[in-house]
C-alpha positions in Angstrom: -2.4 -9.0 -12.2 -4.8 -10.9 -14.6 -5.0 -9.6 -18.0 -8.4 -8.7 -19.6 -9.9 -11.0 -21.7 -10.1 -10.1 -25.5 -11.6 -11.6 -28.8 -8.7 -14.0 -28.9 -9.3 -15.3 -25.7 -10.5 -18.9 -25.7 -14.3 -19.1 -24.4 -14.8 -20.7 -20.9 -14.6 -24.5 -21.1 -18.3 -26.2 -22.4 -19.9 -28.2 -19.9 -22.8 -30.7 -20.9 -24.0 -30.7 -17.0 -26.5 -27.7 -16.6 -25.2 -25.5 -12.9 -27.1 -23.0 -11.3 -25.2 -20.6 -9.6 -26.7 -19.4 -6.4 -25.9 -16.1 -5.6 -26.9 -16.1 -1.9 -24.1 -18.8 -1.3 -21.1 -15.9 -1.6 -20.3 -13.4 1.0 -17.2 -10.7 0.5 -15.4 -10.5 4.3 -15.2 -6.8 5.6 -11.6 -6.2 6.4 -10.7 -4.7 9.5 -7.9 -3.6 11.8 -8.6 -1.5 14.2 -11.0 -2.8 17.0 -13.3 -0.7 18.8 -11.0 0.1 21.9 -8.5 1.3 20.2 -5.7 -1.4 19.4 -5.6 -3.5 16.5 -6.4 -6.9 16.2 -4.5 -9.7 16.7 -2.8 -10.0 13.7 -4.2 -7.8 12.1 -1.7 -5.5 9.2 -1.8 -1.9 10.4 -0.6 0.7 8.0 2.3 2.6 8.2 1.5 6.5 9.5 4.2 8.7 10.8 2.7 10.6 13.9 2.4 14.0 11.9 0.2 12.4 9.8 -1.8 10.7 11.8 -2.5 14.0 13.7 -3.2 16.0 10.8 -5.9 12.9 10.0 -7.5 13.3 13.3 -7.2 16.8 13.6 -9.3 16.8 10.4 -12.2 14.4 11.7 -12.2 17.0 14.4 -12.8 20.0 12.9 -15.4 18.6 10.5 -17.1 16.9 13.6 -17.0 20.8 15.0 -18.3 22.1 11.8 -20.9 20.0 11.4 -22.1 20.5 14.8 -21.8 24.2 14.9 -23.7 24.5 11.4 -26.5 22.5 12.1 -27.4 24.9 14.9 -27.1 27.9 12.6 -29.8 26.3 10.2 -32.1 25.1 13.2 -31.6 29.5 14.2 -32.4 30.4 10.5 -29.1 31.7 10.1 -28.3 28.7 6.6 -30.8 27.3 4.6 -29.4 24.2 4.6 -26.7 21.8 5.5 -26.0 18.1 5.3 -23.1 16.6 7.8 -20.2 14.0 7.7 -21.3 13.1 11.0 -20.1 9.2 11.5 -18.6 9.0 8.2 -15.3 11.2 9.1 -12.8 8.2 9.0 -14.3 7.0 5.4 -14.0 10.2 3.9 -10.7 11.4 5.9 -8.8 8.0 6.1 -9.9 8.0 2.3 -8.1 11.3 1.0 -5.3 11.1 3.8 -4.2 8.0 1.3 -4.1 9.8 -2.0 -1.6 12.1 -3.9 -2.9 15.8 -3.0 -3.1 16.2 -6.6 -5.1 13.2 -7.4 -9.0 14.5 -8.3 -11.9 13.6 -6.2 -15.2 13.8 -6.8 -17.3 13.8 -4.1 -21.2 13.3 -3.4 -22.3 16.1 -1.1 -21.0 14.4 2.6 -17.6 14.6 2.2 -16.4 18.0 3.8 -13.6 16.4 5.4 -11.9 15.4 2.5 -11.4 19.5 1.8 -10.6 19.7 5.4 -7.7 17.7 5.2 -6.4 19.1 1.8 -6.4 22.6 3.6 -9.3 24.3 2.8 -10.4 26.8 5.4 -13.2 27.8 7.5 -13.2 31.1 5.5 -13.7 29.0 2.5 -16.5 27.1 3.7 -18.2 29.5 5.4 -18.7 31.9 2.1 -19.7 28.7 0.0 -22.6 28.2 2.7 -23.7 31.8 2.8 -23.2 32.8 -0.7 -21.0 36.1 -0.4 -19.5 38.3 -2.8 -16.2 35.9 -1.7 -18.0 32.5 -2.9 -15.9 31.1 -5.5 -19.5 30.0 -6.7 -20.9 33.1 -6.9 -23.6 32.2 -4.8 -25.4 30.5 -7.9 -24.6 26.7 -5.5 -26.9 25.6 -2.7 -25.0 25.5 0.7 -22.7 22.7 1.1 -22.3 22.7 -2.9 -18.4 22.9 -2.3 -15.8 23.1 -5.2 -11.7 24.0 -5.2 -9.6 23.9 -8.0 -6.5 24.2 -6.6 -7.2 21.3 -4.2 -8.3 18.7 -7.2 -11.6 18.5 -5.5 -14.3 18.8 -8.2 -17.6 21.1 -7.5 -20.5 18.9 -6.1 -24.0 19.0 -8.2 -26.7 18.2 -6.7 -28.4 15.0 -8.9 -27.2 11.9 -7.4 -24.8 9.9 -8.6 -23.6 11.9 -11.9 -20.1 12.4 -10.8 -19.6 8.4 -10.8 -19.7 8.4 -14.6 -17.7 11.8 -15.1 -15.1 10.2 -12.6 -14.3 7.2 -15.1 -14.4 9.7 -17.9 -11.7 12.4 -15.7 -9.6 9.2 -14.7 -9.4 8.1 -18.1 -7.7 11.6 -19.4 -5.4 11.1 -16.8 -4.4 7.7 -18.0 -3.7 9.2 -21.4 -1.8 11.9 -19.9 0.5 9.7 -18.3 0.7 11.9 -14.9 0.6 9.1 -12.3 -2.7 10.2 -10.8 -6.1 9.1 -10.5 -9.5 10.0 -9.6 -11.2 9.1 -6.3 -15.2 9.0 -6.5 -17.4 8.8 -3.5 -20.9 8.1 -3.4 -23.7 6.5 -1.3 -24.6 2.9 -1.7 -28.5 4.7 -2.3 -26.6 6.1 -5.2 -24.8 2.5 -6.5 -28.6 1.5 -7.3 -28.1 4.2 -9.8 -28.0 3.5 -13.4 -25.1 5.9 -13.7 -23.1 3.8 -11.5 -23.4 0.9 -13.9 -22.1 2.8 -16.4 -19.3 4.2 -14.7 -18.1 0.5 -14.1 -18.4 -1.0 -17.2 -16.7 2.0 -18.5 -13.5 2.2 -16.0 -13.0 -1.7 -16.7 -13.2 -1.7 -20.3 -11.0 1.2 -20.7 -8.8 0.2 -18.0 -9.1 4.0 -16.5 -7.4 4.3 -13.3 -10.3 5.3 -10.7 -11.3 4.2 -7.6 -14.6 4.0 -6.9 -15.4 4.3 -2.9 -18.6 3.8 -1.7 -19.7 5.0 1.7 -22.3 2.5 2.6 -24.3 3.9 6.0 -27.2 2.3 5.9 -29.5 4.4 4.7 -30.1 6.5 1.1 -32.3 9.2 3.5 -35.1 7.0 4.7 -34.7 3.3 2.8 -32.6 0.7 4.5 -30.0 -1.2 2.4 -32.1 -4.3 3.0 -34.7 -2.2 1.1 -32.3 -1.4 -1.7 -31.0 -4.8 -2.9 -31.1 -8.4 -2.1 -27.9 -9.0 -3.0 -25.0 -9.0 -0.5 -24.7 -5.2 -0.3 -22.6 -3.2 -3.5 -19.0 -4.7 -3.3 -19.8 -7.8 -5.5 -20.9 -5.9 -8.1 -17.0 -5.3 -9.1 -17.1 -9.0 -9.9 -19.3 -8.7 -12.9 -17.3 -6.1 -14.1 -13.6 -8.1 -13.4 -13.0 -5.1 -11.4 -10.6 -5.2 -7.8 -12.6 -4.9 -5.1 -13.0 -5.0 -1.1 -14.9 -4.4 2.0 -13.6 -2.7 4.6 -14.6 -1.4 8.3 -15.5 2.3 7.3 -14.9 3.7 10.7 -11.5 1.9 11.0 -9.1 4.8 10.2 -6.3 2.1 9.6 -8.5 -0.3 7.4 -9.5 2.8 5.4 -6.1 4.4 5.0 -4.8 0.8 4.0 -7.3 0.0 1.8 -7.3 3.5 -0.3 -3.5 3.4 -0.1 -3.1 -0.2 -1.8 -6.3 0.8 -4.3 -4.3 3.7 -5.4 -1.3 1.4 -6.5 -3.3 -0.8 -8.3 -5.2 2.1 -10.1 -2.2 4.0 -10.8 0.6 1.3 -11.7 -1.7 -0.6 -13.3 -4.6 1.3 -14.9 -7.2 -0.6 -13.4 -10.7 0.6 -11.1 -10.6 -0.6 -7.8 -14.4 -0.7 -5.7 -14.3 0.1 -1.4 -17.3 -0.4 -0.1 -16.6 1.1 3.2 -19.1 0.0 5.7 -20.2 2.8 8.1 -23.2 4.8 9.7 -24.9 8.0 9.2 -25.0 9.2 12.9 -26.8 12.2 11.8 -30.0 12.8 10.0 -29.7 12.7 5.9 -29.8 16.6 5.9 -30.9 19.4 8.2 -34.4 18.4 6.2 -34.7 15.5 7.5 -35.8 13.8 10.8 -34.4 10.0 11.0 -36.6 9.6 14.1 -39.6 8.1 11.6 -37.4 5.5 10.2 -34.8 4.6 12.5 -34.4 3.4 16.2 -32.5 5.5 19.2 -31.4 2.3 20.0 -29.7 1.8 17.0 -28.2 4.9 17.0 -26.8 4.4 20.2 -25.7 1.3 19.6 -23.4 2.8 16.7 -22.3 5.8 18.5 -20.4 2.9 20.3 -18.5 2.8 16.7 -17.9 6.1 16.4 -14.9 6.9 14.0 -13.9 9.6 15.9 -13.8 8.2 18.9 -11.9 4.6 18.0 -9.2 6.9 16.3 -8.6 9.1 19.6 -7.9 5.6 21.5 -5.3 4.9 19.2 -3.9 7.6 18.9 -3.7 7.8 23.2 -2.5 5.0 23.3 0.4 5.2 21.5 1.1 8.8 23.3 0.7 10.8 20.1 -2.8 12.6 21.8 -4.3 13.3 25.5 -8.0 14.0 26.4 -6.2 17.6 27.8 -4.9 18.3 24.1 -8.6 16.8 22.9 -10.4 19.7 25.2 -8.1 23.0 23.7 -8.1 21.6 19.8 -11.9 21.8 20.4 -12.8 24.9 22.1 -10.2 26.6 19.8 -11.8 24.7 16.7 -15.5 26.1 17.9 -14.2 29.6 18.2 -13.0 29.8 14.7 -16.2 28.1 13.4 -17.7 31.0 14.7 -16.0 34.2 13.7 -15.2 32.9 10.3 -19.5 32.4 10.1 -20.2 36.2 11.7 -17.5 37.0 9.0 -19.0 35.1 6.5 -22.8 36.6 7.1 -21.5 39.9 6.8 -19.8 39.9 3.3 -22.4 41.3 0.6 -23.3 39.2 -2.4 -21.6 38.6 -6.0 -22.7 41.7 -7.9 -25.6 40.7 -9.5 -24.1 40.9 -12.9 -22.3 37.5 -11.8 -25.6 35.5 -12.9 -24.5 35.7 -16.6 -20.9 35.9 -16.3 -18.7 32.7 -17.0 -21.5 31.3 -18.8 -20.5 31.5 -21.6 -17.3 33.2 -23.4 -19.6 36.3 -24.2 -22.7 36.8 -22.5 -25.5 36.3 -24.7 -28.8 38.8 -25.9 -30.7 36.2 -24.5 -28.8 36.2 -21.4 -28.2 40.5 -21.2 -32.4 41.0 -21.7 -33.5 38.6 -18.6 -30.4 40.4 -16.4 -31.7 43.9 -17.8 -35.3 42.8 -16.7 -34.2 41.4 -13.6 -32.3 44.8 -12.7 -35.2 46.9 -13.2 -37.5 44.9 -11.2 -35.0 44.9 -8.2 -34.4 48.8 -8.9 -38.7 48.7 -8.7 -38.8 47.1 -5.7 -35.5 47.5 -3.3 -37.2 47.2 0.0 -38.2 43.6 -1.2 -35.1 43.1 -2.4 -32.4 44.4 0.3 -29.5 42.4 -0.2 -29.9 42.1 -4.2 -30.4 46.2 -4.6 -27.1 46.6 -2.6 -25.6 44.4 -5.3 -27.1 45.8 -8.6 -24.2 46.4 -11.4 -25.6 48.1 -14.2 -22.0 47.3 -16.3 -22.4 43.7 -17.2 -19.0 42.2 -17.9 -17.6 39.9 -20.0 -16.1 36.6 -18.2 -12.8 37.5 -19.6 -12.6 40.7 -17.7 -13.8 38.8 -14.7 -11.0 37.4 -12.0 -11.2 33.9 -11.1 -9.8 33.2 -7.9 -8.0 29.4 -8.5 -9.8 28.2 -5.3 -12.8 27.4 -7.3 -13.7 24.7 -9.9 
């Protein structure tokens, strides 16, 4: 490991011959293991996974794949407002978390459903985040997709791009000074790494030596803008360099390039209190969000041409051909998978809402005047008007009360 540089280190040599640097004269190599049909490359390091594990990762690509699927056709029937899917993306985000500590925090952007997947969160879970119910450890004050979980160190997404990168240095740094062996796993978009916040994060994480990875899921797209539309540079990974930060570029639908690369970043995060940057390079098969057609920006052919990549799919062919999964197991894990999706969503649509007093609870310690007059206002008009207001009447609670007489359930964060 180097060490950092300080005010008694002695300046670069002097040179009295004037050198450009040329930036377009470095490339960083994209590592990768696992080729396309499913064996690894000649010579090429795999990782050590037991078979359990490796199940439980694909099982986990699976059922967000399944998800995904099945909730995009509820929004297209008006059933959800909104939804935004991992599709493409699953071995970046599963690989990714299969490689931490369970108790190591991530923060994620808004894509990365299968990293609560894998940690064990439930369809139940999901499905009353997305429709707001009365079971929402949100309360139904989030957006759909907004998810959050305490218990499983998985920090609730907001909705501005790219503020968790900072807050990530800032959570990985109080774990530093705790001295708990863990660290924080960010993930964003390499739309959002043109961010200034993602600057910051950097400079931060390296000067104060916090131990985070940051792990950027580069797809090729930040909604409609190409990454050769975003920077001229070669793509986000030698941006660590400026920042003497450890870095690399992986294949981000190789499961085993993923899982290796998280796995060693981890060590060097954790052992040595120092960021690490992935720049995992992938595709979003899907459209940005269930608002958004990719058809105006982006060829069938070239989404065909990287279905050929998909994640999912490379990872099965491993996994049958080293006997740990057959195309008969494949068929039953997903018919089983899409039944579940949807009773837990017919369950889900038929829970009421948070009583409306949970608008100003958990605000604050006490619930302010301020806060009390707009609910009092708000109650009347929905008393007014009930018809126009069916679901909110059902839930009116004239007794506003105090977030310390409310129960938290330790699912949410």
């Amino acid at each position: 490991m180097t060490t950092r540089p300080d005010s008694t280190t002695p300046p670069a040599p002097m040179s009295g011959t004037p050198e450009f640097l040329a930036g377009d004269e470095y490339q960083i190599p994209t590592w990768c293991v696992l080729g396309e049909d499913g064996r690894p490359l000649e010579g090429a390091q795999a990782p050590d996974i037991e078979r359990d594990k490796a199940r439980r990762i694909y099982e986990a690509m699976l059922a967000t794949r399944v998800m995904d699927e099945r909730m995009m056709a509820a929004q297209r029937q008006g059933r959800l407002s909104f939804y935004m899917q991992c599709t493409g993306e699953e071995a970046a985000v599963v690989g990714a978390t299969a490689a931490l500590d369970d108790a190591d925090m991530i923060m994620a952007q808004y894509r990365e459903q299968g990293a609560l997947v894998y940690r064990g969160f439930s369809f139940d879970e999901f499905m009353n985040q997305m429709f707001g119910n009365e079971l929402d450890y949100g309360k139904g004050r989030q957006m759909p997709v907004h998810y959050g979980s305490r218990k499983l160190h998985y920090m609730t997404i907001s909705s501005p791009l790219g503020t968790q990168i900072p807050q990530a240095t800032g959570y990985a740094y109080g774990q530093k000074l705790a001295g708990n062996g863990l660290c924080t796993l960010v993930f964003f978009g390499e739309g959002a790494a043109s961010e200034g916040d993602f600057h910051a994060a950097l400079n931060m994480a390296a000067v104060h030596e916090a131990p985070v990875i940051f792990f950027c899921r580069n797809n090729g797209y930040a909604i409609s803008t190409p990454t050769v539309e975003q920077f001229a540079a070669d793509g986000v990974a030698p941006r660590a360099l400026g920042y003497r930060m450890h870095v690399i570029r992986i294949d981000g639908n190789d499961i085993l390039a993923v899982y290796r690369a998280t796995e060693e970043a981890r060590r060097i995060a954790v052992e040595h209190n120092k960021p690490v940057l992935i720049e995992a390079m992938t595709y979003r098969l899907a459209a940005h969000s269930s608002s958004d057609d990719p058809s105006g920006y982006r060829s069938r052919k070239e989404e065909e041409a990287w279905r050929e990549k998909d994640p999912i799919l490379r990872m099965k062919r491993w996994l049958i051909e080293r006997d740990w999964w057959s195309d008969d197991e494949e068929n039953t894990r997903q018919d089983e998978l899409r039944r579940e999706v949807l009773e837990t969503m017919k369950r889900a649509e038929k829970r009421p809402p948070s009583d409306l007093g949970t608008l100003v609870s958990d605000v604050y310690a006490d619930v302010t005047p301020a806060l009390q007059r707009q609910l009092d206002a708000l109650t009347a008009h929905v008393r007014r008007y009930p018809d126009a207001y069916p679901r909110g009447a059902s839930s009116l609670d004239p007794d506003v009360k105090n977030s310390a007489d409310v129960t938290t359930d330790q699912g949410g964060a």
